[in-house]
MARBA-3410 file (N, C-alpha, C, O; in Angstrom, 1 decimal):
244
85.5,80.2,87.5,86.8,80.7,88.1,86.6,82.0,88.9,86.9,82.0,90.0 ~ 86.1,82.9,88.4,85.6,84.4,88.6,84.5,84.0,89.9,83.7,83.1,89.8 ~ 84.7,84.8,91.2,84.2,84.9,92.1,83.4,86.2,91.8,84.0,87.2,92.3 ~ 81.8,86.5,91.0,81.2,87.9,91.1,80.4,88.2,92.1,79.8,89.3,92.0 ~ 80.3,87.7,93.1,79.3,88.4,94.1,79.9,89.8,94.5,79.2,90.8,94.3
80.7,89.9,94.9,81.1,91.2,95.5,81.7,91.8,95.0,82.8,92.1,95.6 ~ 81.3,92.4,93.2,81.9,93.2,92.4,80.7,94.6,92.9,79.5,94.4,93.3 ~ 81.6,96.2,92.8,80.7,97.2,93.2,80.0,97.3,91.6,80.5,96.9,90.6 ~ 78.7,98.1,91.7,77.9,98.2,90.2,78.8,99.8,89.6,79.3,100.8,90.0 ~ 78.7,99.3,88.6,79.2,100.2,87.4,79.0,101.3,87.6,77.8,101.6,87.3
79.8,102.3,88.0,79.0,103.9,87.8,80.2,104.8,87.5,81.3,104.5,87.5 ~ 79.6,106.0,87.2,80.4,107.5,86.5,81.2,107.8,87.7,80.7,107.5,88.8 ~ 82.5,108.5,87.7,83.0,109.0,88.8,83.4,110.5,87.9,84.3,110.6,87.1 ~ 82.6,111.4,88.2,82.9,113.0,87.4,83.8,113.2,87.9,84.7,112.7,87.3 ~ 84.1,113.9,89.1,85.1,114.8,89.7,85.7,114.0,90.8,85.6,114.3,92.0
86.3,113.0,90.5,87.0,111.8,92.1,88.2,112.8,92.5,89.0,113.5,91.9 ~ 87.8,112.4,93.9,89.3,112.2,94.4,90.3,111.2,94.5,90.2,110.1,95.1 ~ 91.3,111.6,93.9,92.7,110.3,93.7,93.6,110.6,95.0,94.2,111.6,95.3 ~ 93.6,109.2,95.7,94.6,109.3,95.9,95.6,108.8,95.9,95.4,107.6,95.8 ~ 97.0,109.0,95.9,98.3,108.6,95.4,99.3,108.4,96.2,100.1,109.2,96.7
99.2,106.6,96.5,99.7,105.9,97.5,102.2,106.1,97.2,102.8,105.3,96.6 ~ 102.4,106.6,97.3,104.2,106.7,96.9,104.7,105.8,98.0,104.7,106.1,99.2 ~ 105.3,104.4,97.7,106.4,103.7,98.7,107.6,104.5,98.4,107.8,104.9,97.3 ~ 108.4,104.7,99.2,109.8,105.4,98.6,110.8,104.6,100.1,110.8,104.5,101.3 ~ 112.0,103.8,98.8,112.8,103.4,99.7,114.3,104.3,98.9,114.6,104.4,97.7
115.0,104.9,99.8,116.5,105.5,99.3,116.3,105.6,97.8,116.5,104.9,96.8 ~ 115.7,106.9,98.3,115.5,107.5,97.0,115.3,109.3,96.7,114.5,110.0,96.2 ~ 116.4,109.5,97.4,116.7,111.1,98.1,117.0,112.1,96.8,116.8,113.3,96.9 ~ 117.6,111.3,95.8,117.8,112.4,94.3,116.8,112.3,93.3,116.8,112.9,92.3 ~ 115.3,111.2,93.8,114.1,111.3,92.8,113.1,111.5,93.4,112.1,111.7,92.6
112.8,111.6,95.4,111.2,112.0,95.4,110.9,113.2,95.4,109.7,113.5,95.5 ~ 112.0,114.3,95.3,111.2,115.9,94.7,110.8,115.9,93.6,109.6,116.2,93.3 ~ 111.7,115.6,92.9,110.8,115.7,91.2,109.7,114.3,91.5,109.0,114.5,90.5 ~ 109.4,113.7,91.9,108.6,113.0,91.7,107.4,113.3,92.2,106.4,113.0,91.6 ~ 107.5,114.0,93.5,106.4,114.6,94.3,105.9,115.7,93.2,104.8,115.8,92.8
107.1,116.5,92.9,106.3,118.3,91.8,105.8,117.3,90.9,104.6,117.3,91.0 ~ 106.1,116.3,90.0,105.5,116.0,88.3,103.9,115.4,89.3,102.8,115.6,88.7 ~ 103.9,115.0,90.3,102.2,114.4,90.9,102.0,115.6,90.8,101.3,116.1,89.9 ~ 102.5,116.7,92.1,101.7,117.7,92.0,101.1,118.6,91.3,100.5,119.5,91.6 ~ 101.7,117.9,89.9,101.6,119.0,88.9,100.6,118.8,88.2,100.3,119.7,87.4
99.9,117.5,88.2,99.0,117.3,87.6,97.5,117.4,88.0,97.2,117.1,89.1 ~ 96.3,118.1,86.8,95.5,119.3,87.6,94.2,117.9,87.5,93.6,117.5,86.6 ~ 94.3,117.4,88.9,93.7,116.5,89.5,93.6,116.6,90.9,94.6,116.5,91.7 ~ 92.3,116.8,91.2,92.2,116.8,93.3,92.7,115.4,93.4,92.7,114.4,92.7 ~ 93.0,115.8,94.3,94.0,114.4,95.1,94.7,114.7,96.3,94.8,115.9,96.7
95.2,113.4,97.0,95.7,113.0,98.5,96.9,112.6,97.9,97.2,112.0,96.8 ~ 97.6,112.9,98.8,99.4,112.4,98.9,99.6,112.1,99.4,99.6,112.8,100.4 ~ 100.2,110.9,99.4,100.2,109.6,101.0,102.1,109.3,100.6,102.5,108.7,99.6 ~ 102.5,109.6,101.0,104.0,108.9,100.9,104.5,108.3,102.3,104.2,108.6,103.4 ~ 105.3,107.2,101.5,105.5,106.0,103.1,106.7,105.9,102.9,107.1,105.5,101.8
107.4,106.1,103.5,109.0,105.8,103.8,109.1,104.6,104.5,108.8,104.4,105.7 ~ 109.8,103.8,103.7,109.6,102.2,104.1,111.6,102.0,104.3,112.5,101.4,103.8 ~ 111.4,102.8,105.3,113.2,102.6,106.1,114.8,103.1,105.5,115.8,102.5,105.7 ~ 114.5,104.1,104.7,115.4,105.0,103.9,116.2,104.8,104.6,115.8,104.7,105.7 ~ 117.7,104.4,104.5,118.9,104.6,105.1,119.9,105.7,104.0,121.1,105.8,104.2
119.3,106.3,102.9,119.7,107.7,102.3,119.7,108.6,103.4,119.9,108.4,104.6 ~ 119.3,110.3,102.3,118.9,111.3,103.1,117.3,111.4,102.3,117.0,112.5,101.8 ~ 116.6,110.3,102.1,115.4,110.6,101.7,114.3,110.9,102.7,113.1,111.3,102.5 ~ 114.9,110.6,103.8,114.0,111.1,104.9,113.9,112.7,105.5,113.0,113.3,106.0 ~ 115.3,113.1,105.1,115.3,114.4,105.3,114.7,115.4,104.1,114.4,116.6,104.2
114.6,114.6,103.0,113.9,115.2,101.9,112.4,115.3,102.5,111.8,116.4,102.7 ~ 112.0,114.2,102.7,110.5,114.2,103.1,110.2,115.3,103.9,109.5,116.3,103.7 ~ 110.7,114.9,104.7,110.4,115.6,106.6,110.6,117.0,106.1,110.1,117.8,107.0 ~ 111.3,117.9,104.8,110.9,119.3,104.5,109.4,119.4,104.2,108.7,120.5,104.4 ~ 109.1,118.6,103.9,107.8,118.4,103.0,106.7,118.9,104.0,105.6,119.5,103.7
106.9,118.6,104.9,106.5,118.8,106.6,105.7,120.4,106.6,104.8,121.0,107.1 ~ 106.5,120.7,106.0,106.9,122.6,106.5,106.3,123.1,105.0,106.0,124.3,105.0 ~ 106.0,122.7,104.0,105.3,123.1,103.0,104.0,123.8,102.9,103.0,123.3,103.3 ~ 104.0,124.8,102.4,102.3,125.2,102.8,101.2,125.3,101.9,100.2,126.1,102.0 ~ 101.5,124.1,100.8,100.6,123.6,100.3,99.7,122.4,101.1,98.5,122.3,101.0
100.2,121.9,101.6,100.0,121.0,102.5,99.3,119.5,102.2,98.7,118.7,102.8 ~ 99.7,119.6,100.9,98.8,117.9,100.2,99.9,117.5,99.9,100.1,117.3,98.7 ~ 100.9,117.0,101.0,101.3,115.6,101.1,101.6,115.3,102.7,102.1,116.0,103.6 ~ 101.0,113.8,102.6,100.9,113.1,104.1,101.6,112.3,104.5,101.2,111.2,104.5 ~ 102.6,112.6,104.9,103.6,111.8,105.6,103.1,110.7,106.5,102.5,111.0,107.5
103.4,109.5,106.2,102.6,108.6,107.2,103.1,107.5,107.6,102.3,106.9,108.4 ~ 104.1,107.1,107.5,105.0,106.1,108.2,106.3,106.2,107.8,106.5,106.1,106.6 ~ 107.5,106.5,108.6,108.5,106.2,108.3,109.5,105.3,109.3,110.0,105.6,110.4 ~ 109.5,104.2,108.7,110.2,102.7,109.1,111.8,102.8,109.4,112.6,103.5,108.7 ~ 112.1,101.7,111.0,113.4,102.2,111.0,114.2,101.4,110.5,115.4,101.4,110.6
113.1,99.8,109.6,113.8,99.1,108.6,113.3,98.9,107.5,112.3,99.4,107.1 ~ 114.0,98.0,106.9,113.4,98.0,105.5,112.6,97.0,105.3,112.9,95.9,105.3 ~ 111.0,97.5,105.2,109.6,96.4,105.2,109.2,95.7,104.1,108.4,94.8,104.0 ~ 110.0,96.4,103.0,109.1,95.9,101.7,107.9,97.2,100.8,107.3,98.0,101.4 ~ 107.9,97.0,99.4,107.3,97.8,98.9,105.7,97.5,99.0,104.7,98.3,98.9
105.7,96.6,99.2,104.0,95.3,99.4,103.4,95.9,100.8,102.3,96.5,100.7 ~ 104.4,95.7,102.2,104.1,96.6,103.0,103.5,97.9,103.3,102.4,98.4,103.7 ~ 105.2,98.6,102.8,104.5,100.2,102.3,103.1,100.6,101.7,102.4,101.5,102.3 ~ 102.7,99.9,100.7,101.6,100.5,99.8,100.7,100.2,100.9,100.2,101.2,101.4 ~ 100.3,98.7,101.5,99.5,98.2,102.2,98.9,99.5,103.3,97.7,99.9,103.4
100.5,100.1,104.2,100.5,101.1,105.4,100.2,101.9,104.7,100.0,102.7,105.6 ~ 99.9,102.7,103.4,99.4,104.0,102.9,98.0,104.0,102.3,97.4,105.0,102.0 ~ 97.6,103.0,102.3,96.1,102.2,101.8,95.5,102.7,103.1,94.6,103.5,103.0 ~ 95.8,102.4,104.0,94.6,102.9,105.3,94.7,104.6,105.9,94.3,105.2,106.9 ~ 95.5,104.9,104.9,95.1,106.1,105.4,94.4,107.3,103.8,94.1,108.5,103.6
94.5,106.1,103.0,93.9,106.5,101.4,92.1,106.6,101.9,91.4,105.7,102.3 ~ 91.6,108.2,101.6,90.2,108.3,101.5,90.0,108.6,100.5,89.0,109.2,100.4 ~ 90.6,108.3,99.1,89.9,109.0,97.9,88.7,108.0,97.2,88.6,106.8,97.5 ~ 87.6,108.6,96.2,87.3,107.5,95.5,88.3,106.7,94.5,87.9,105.8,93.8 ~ 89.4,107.1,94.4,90.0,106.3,93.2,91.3,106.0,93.9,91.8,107.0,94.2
92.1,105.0,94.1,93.5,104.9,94.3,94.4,104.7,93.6,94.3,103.5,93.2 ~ 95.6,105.4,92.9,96.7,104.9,92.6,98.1,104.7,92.8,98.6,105.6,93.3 ~ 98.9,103.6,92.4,100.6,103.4,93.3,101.2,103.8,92.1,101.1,103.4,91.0 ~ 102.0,105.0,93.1,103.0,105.5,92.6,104.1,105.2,92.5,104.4,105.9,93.5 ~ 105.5,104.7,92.0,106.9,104.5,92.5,107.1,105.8,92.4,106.6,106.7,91.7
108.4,105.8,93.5,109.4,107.0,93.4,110.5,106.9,92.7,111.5,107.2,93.4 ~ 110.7,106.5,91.3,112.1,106.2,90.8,111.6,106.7,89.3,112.2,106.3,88.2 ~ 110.7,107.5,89.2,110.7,108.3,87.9,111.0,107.3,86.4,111.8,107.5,85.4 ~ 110.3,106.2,86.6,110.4,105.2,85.7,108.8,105.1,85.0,108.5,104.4,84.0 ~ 107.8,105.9,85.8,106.8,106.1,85.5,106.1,107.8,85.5,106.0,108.4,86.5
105.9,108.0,84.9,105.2,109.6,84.2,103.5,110.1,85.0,102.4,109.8,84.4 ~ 103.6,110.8,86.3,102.3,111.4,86.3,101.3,111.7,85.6,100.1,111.8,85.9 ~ 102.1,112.0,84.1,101.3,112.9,83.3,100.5,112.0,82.5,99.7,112.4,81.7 ~ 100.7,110.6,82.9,99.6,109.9,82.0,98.2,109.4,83.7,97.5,108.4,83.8 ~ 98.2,110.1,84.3,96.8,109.9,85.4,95.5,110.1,84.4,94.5,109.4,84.4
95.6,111.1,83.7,94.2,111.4,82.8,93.5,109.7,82.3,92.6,109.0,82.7 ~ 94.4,109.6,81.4,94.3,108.1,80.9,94.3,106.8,81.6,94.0,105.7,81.1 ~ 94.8,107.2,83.0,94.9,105.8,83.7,93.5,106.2,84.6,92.9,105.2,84.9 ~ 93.1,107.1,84.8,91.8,107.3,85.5,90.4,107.5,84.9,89.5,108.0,85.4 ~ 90.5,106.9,83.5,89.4,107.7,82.6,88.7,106.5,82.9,87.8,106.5,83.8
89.1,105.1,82.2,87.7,104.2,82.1,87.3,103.9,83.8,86.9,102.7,83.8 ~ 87.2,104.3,84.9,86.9,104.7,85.8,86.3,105.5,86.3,85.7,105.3,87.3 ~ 86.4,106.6,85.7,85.6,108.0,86.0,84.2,107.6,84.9,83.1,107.9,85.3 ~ 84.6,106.7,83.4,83.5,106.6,83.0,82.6,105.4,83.5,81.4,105.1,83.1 ~ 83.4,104.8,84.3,82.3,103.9,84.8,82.3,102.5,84.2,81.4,101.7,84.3
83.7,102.1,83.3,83.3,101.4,82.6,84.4,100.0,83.0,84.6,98.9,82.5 ~ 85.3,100.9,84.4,86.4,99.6,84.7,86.2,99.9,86.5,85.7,100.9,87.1 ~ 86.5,99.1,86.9,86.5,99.5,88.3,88.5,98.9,89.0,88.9,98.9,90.2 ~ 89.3,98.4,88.0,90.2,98.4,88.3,91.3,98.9,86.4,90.9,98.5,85.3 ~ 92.5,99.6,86.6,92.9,99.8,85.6,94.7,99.8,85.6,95.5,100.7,86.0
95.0,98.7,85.0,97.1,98.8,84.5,97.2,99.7,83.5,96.4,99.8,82.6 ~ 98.2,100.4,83.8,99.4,101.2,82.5,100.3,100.1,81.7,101.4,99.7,82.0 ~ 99.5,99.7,80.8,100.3,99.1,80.0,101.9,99.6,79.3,101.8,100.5,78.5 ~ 102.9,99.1,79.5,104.0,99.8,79.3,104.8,99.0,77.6,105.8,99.5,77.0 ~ 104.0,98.0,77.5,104.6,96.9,75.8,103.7,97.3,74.7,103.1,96.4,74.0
103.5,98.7,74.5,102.8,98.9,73.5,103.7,99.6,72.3,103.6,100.1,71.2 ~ 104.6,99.4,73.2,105.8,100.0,71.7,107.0,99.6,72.1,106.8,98.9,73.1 ~ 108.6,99.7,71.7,109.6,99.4,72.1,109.7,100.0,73.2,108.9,100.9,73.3 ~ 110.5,99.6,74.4,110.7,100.3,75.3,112.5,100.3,75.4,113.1,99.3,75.8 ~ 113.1,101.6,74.9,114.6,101.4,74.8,115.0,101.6,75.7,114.4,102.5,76.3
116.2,101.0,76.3,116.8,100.5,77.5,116.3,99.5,78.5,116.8,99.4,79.6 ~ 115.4,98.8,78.3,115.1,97.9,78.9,115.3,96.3,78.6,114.6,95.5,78.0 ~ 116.7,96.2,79.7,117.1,94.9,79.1,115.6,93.6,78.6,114.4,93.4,78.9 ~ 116.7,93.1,77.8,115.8,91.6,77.2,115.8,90.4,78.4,115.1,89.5,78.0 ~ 116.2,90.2,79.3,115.9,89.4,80.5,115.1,90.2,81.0,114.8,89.7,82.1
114.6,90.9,80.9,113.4,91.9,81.6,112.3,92.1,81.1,111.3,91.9,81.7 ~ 112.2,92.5,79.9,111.4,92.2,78.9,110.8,90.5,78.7,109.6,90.3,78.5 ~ 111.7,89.4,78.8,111.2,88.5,78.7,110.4,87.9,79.9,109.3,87.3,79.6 ~ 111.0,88.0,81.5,110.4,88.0,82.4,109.0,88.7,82.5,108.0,88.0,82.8 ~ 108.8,89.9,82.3,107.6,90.8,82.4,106.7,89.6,81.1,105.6,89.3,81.6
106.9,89.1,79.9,106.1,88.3,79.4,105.7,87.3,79.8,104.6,86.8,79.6 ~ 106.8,86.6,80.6,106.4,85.2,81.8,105.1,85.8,82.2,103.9,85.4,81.9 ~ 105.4,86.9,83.1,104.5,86.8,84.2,103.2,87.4,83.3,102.2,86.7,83.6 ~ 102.9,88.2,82.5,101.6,88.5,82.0,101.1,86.7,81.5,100.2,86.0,82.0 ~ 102.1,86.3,80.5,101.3,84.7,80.3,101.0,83.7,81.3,100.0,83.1,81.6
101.9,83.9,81.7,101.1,82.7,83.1,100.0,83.2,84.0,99.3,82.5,84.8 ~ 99.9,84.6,83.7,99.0,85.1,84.5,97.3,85.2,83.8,96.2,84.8,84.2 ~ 97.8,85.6,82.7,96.6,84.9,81.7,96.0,83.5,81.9,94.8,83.4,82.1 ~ 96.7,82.5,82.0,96.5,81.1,81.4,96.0,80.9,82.6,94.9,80.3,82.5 ~ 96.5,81.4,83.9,96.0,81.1,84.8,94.4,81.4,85.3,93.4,80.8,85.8
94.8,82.7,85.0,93.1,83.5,85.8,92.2,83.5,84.3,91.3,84.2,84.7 ~ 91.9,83.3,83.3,91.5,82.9,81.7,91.0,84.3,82.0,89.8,84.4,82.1 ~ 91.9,85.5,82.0,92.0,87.3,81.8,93.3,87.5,80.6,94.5,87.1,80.7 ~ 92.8,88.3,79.4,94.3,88.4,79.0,94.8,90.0,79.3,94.6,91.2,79.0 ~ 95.7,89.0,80.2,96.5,90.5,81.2,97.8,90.8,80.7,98.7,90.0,81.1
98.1,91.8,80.0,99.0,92.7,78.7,100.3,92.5,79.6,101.3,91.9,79.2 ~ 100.1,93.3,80.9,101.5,94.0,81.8,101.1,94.0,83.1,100.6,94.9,83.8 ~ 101.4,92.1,83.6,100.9,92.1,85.2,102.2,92.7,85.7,102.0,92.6,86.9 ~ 103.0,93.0,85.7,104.0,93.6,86.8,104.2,95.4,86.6,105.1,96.0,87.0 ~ 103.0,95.8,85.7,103.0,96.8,86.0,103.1,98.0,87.2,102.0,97.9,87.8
103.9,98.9,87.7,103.7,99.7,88.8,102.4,100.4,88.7,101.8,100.8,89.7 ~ 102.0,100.6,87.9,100.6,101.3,87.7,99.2,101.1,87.9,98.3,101.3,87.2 ~ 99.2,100.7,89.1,98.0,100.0,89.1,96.9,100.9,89.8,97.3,101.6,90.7 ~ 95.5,101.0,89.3,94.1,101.8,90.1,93.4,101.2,90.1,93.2,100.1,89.8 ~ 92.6,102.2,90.9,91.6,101.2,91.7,90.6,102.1,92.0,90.8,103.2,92.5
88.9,101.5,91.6,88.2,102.1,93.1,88.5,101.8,94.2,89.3,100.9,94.4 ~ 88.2,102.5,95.1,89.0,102.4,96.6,88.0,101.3,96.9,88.4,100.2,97.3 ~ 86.9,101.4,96.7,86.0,99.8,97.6,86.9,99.0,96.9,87.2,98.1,97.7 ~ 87.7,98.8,95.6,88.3,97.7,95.5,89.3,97.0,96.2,89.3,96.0,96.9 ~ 90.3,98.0,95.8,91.4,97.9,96.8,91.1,97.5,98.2,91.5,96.3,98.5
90.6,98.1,99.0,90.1,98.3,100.1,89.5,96.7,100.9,89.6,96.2,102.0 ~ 88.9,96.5,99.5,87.7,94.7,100.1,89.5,93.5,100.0,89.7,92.6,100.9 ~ 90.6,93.8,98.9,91.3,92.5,98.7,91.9,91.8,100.1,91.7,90.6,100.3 ~ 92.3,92.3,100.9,92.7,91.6,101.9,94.3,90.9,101.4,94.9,89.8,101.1 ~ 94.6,92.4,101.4,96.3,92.0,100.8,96.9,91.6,101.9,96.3,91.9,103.0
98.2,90.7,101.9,99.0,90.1,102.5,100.8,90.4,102.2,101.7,90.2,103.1 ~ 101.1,90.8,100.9,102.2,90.9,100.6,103.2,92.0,101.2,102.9,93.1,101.7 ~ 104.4,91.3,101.1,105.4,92.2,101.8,106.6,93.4,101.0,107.0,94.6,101.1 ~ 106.8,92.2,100.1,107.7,93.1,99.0,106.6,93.0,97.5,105.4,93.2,97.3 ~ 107.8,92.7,96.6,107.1,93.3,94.9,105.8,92.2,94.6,105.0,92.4,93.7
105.8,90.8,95.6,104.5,90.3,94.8,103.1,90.9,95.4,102.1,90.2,95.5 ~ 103.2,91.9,95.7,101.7,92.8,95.9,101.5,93.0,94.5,100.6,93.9,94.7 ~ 101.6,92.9,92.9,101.6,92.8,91.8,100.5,91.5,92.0,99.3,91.4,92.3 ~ 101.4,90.6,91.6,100.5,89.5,91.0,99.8,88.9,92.3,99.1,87.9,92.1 ~ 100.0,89.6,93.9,98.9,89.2,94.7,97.8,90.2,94.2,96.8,89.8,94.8
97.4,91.1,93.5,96.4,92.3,93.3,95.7,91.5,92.3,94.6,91.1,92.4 ~ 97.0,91.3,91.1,96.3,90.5,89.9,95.1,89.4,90.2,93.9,89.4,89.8 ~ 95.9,88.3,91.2,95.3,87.2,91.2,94.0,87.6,92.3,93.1,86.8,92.0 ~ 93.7,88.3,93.2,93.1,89.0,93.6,91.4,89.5,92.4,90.3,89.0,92.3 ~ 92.1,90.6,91.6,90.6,91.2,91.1,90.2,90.1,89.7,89.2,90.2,89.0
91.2,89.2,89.7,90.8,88.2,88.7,89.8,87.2,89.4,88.9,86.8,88.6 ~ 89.7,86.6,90.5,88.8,85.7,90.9,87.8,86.3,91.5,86.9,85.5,91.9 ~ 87.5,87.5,91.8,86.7,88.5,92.2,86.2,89.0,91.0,85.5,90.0,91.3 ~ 86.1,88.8,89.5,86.0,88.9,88.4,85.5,90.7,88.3,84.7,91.2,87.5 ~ 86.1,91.2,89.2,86.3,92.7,88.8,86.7,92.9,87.2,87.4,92.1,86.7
86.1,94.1,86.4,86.2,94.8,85.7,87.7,95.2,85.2,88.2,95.8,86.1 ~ 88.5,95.3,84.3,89.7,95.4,84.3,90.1,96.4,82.9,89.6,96.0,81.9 ~ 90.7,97.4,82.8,90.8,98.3,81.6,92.0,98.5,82.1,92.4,98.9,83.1 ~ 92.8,97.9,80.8,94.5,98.6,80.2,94.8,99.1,79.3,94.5,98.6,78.2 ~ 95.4,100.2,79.6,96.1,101.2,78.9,97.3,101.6,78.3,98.1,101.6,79.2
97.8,101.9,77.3,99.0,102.6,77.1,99.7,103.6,78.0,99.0,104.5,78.5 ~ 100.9,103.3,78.4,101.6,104.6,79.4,103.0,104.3,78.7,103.6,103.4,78.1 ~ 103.5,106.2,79.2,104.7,105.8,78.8,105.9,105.6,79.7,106.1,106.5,80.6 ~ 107.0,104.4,79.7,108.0,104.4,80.5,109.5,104.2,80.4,109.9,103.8,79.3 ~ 110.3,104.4,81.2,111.7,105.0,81.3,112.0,104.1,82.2,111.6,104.0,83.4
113.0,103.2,81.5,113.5,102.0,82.7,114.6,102.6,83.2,115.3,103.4,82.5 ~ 115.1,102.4,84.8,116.2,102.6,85.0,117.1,101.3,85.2,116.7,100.2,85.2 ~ 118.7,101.7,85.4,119.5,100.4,85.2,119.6,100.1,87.1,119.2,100.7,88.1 ~ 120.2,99.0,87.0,120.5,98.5,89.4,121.5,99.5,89.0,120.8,100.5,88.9 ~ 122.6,99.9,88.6,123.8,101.2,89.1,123.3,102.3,89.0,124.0,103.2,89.1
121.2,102.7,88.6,120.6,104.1,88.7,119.9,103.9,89.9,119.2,104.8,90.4 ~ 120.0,102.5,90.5,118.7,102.6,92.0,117.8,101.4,91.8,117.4,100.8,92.8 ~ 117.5,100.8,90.4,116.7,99.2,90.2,116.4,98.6,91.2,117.5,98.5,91.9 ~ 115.5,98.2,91.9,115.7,97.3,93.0,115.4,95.7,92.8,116.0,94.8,93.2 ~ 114.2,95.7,92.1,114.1,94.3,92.1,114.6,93.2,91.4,115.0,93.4,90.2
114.7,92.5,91.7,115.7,91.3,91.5,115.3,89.9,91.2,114.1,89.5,91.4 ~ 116.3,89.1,90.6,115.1,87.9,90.0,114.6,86.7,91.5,113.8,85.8,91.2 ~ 115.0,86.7,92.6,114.1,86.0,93.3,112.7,86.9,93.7,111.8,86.5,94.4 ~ 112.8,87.9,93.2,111.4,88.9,93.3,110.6,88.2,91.9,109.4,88.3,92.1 ~ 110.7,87.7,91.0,110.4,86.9,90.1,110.1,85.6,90.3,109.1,85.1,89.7
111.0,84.9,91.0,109.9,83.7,91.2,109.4,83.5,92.4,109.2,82.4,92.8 ~ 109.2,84.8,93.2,108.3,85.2,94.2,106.6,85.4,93.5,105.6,84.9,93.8 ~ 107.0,86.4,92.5,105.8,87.0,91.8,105.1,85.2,91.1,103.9,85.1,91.0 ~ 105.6,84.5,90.8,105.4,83.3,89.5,104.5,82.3,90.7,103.6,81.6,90.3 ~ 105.0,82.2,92.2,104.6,81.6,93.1,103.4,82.1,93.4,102.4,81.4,93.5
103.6,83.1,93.5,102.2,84.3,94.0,100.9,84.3,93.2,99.8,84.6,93.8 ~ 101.0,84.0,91.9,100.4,83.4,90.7,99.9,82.2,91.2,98.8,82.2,91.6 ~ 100.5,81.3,91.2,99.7,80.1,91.4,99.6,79.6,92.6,99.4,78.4,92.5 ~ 99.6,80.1,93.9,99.4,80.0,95.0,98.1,80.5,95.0,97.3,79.5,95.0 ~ 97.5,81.5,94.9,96.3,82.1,94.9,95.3,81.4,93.8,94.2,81.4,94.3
95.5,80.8,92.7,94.9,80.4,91.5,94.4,78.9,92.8,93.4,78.5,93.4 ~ 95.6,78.6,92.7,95.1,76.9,93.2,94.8,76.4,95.3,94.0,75.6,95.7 ~ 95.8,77.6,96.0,95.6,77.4,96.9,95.1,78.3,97.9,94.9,77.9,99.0 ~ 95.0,79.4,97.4,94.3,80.0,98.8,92.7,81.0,98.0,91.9,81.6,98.7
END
């Protein structure tokens, strides 16, 4: 099943550079704090934020960012419609030079402060792609149609690619950048998930998951995805497995 020819060889990454792909759609009251908790973590790194067609005032949030004189974050596309979060990441991927990549959401549902642990078995050489596992404990407030869905997709995603994958719809996803970089993504909106998954699974890349910790928000706090983003992702699964 596993395609290994063009896995990179195992090695140490001491001191990488990360960089940290942010899609942000209308999301004007979470990407400051979202921007300070990245920047606050004492890691060199690139800041790539994509504004993928804000009809907020998240654009005017950004565009201060402009005038900052720290100057590590890179404004690099901002869309005059709405492209998709699949898109976004894709448009911030080519302008990512670090050795390590990782996607960030801007909806504060995920914690900067766990980068140490999402970047370690990589730095030691021992994963070359790594999920923030988010089902290693209760997660309160997160409805049970959501919880149940997020178990769809890890099981079928298992069964399919014979990987046992804990949290495929994780936002958390890293990468060596040759990884990323070689897949030859296509997605538009949320199945750039299980297009990644099914991706470094037949490429029988290296895979290390982790514990992280997360904070669901409700659709009346900003939620965006939705259940035909679900049997988008379920398609995306076995499209790649069987047909492409």
């Amino acid at each position: 099943m596993a395609e290994r020819s063009d896995r990179p060889e195992g090695r140490a990454v001491a001191a990488p550079l990360l960089s940290v792909v942010i899609p942000v759609y209308n999301e004007e009251n979470l990407i400051s704090e979202v921007l300070r908790r990245v920047r606050a973590v004492p890691i060199h790194k690139q800041i790539i934020v994509v504004d993928d067609g804000s009809t907020d005032g998240t654009v005017g949030v950004i565009e201060r960012l402009r005038d900052d004189p720290s100057g590590d974050v890179l404004i690099v596309h901002q869309a005059m419609i709405n492209m998709g979060k699949g898109t976004a990441i894709r448009i911030g991927l080519r302008y990512a030079v670090g050795d390590i990549v990782l996607i960030q959401d801007a909806d504060m549902e995920y914690d900067p402060e766990d980068y140490p642990a999402l970047l370690a078995p990589i730095q030691r050489g021992e994963a070359d792609v790594v999920y923030g596992v988010r089902f290693h404990r209760p997660i309160k407030g997160m409805l049970r149609r959501h919880r149940i869905a997020n178990w769809v997709f890890a099981t079928v995603a298992s069964v399919l690619y014979g990987r046992l994958i804990r949290d495929e719809a994780t936002a958390y996803k890293v990468f060596r950048r040759e990884v990323i970089m070689s897949l030859d993504l296509h997605a538009s909106r949320f199945e750039f998930c299980p297009e990644v998954t099914a991706k470094i699974c037949k490429r029988g890349y290296r895979l290390a998951q982790v514990p992280i910790s997360y904070t669901p928000r409700t659709f009346a706090e900003g939620k965006k995805i939705g259940w035909r983003d679900g049997v988008h992702t379920l398609w995306t699964l076995v499209r790649y497995r069987f047909f492409d």
